[in-house]
C-alpha positions in Angstrom: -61.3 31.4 88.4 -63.1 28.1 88.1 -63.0 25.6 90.8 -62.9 21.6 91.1 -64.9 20.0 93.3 -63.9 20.1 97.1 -61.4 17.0 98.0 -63.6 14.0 99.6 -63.1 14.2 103.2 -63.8 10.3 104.0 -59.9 10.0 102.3 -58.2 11.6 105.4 -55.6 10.1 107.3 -53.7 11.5 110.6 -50.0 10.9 110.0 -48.6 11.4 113.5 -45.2 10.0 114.5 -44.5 8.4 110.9 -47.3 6.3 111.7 -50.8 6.1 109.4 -54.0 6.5 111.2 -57.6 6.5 110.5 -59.1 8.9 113.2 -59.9 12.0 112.9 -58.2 13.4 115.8 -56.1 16.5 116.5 -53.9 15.5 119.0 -51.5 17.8 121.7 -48.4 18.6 120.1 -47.4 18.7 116.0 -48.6 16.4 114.1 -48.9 15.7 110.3 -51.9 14.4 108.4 -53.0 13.7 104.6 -56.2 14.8 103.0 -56.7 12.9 99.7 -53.1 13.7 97.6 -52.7 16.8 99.6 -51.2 17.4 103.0 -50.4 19.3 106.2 -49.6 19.8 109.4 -51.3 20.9 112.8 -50.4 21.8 116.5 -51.9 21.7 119.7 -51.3 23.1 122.6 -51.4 20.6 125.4 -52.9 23.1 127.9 -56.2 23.8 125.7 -59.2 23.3 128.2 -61.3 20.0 126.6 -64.1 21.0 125.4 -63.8 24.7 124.3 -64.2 25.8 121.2 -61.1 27.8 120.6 -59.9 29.5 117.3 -57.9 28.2 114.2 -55.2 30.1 112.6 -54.0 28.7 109.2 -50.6 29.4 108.3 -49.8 29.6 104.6 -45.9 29.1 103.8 -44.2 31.2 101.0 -43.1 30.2 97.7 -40.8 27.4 97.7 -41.6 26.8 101.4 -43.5 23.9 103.0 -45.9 24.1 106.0 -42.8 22.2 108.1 -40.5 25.2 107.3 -43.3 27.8 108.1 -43.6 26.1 111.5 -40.1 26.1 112.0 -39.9 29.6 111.1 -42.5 31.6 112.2 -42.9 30.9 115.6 -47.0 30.4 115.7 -47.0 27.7 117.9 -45.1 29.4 121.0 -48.1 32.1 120.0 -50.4 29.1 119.9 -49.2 28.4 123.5 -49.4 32.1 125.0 -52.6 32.9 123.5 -54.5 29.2 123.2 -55.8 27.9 119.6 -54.8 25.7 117.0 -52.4 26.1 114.2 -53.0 24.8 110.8 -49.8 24.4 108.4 -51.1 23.1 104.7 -48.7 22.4 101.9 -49.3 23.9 98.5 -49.0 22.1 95.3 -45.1 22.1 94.5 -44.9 24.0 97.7 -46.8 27.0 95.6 -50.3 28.2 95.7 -53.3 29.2 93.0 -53.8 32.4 94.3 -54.7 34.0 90.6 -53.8 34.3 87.3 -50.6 33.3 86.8 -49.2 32.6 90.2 -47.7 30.8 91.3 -45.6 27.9 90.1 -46.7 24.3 90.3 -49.8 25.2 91.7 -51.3 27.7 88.7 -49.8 25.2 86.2 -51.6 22.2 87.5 -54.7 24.2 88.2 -54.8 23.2 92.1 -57.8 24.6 93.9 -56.4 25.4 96.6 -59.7 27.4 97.7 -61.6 24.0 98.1 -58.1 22.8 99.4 -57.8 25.0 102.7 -61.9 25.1 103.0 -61.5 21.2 103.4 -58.3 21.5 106.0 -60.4 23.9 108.3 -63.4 21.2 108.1 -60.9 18.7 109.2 -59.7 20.0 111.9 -62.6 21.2 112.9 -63.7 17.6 113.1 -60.8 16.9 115.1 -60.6 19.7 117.2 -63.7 22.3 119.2 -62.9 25.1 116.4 -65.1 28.4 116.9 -65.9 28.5 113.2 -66.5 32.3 113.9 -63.1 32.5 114.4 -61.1 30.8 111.9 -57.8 33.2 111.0 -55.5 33.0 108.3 -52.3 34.8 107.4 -49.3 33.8 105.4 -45.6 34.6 103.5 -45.2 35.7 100.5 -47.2 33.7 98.0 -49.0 32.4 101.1 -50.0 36.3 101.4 -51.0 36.3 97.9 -53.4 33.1 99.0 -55.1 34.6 102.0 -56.4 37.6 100.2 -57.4 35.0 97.2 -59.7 33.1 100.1 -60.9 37.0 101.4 -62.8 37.2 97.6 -63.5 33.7 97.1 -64.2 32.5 100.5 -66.7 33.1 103.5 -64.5 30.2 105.5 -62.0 32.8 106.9 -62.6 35.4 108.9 -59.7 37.5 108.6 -56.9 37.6 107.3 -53.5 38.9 107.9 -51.0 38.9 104.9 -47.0 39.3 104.8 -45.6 40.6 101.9 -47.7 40.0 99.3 -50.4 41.4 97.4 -54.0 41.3 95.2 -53.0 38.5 92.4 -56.6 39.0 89.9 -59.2 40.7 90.0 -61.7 41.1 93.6 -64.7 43.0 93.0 -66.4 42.1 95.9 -63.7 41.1 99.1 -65.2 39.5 102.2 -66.0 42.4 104.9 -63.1 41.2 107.1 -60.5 42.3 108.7 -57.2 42.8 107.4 -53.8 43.6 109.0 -51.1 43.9 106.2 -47.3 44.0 106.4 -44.8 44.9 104.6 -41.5 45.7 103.9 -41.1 48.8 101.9 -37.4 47.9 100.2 -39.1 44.4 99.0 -38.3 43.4 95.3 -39.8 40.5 95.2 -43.6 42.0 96.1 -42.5 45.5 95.6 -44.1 48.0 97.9 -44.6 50.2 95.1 -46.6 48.2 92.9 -45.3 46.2 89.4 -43.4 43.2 88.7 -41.3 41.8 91.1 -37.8 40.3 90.6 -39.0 36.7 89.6 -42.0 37.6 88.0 -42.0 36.1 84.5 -45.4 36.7 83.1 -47.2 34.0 84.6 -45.6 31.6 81.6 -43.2 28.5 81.1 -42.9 26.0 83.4 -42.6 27.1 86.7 -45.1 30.3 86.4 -44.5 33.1 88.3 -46.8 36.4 87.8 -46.5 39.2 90.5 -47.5 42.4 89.1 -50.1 43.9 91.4 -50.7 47.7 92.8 -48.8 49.7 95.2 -49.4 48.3 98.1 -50.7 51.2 99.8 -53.5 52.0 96.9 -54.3 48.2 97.2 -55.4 48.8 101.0 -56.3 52.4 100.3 -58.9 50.8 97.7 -59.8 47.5 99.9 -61.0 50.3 102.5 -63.1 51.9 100.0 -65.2 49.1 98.7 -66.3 48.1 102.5 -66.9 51.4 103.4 -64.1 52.3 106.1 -63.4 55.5 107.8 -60.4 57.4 106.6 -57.3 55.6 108.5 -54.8 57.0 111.1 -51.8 56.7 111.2 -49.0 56.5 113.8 -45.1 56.2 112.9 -42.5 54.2 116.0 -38.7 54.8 114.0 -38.6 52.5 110.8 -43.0 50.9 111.3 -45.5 53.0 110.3 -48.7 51.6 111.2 -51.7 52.9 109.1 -55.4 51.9 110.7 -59.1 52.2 109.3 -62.3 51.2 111.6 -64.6 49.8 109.4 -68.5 49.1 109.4 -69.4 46.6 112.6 -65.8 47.2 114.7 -64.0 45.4 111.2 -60.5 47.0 111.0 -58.0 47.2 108.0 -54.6 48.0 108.8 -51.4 48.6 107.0 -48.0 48.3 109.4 -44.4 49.1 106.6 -41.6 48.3 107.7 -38.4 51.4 106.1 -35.6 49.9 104.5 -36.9 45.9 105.2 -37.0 43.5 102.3 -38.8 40.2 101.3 -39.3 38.9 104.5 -41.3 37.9 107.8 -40.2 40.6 110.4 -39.2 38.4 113.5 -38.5 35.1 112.1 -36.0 33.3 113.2 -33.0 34.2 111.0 -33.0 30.7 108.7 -30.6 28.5 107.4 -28.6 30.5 104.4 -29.5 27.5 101.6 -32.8 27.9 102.9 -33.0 31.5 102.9 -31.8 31.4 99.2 -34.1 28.6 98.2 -37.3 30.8 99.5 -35.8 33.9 97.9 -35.8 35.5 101.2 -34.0 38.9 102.5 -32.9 38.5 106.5 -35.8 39.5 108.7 -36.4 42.8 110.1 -35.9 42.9 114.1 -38.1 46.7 114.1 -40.9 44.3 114.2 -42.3 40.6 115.6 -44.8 40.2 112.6 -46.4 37.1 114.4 -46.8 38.7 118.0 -48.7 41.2 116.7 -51.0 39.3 114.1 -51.5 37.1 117.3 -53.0 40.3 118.7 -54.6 41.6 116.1 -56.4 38.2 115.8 -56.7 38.3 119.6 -58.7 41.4 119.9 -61.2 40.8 116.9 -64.8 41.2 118.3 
């Protein structure tokens, strides 16, 4: 897809408290900040050792969600806490991303590259905060799924990734050699597990675009494996998760955990606000799981 050039750093302002700044800093605690028209939000931990060069995880919000209401909901900065590194939260263009042809909303219509977008946030904060650049995550819901693997083909930025139910939107000839944990519920109509257009898909046309019509889920890891060369995957079943693991060339891993019977949600979250819920086209999340616990790991225990 073609892409605009990178928003200009020197328009970034910290928005912290209601108040405009100037700096560049990434203070303890949440804060939110502007970069050029676009915006988001980051947090902190207060107990980070000065100095350190810790990772960045960036947290990509669903359709129809908002990097506030992925913060709220997801419970990444408690992880942030446990675990210590910094949480990114960016908004998306009509709170949708450009992860392909088609999708999603706002964000495809307007042709928002959102690629230069999130590139730009991690530069940012890394300007604000010691960021270990070799260790710059990135997961997300739903659309925000769809968005991390779009950064896996057109990005070297990220370093893995860790989508929730969402898949491949376009085509990826070449994906980044990183690794990949994916989850997903196998009763979701939304993304359905077993490949094809999902309940709001319209074709990618009208005014509010919406195309979802990628692979079964499974072939789409089975063939992500393939092109980077992994071993054949094993696989170990706990009641209703069935987790699904490849090692890959240099210690890279590409894992698939399903969830039986869950829909078009974030296993774990905290259960939301039922006009919310609705607004985001959410089902009630899975308890079989903590989806964020154990991307914190996975991210945790990457060489």
């Amino acid at each position: 897809m073609p892409r605009l050039l990178p928003l200009t750093l020197t328009l970034l302002l910290l928005l912290p408290a209601g108040c405009t700044r100037d700096d560049v800093g990434i203070g303890p605690g949440s804060t939110g900040h502007r970069l050029g028209e676009r915006t988001f939000r980051t947090y902190r931990p207060a107990s980070l050792p000065a100095g350190r060069a810790v990772p960045l995880v960036v947290v990509l919000h669903g359709g129809a969600g908002s990097g506030a209401q992925a913060e709220r909901s997801y419970g990444w900065n408690a992880a942030a806490d446990r675990d210590g590194f910094v949480v990114a939260y960016p908004d998306g263009v009509g709170r949708s991303w450009n992860a392909g042809p088609g999708c999603c909303g706002p964000a495809v219509r307007d042709g928002a590259d959102d690629v230069a977008f999130l590139e730009d946030v991690v530069t940012a904060v890394s300007r604000g905060a010691p960021i270990d650049a070799s260790r710059i995550r990135v997961t997300g819901m739903s659309n925000g799924a769809m968005m991390a693997y779009r950064l896996a083909c057109d990005s070297t930025v990220f370093t893995a990734i860790a989508p929730v139910a969402g898949t491949l939107i376009g085509d990826c000839p070449h994906p980044a050699p990183v690794p990949v944990l994916h989850i997903h519920g196998t009763a979701d109509e939304s993304v359905p597990w077993a490949g094809g257009p999902g309940k709001r898909d319209n074709g990618g046309t009208g005014r509010v675009p919406v195309r979802i019509d990628g692979p079964a889920v499974p072939d789409m890891i089975a063939g992500r494996r393939a092109a980077v060369s992994c071993a054949a995957p094993t696989e170990t079943v706990d009641g209703p998760v069935t987790r699904s693991v490849a090692v890959c060339p240099g210690g890279r891993t590409i894992e698939l955990i399903s969830v039986a019977g869950a829909g078009h949600q974030w296993p774990g979250a905290a259960p939301a606000d039922p006009a919310v819920t609705g607004r985001l086209d959410l089902d009630p999340p899975s308890t079989a799981l903590d989806a964020t616990t154990v991307i914190a790991r996975f991210f945790a225990d990457l060489p």
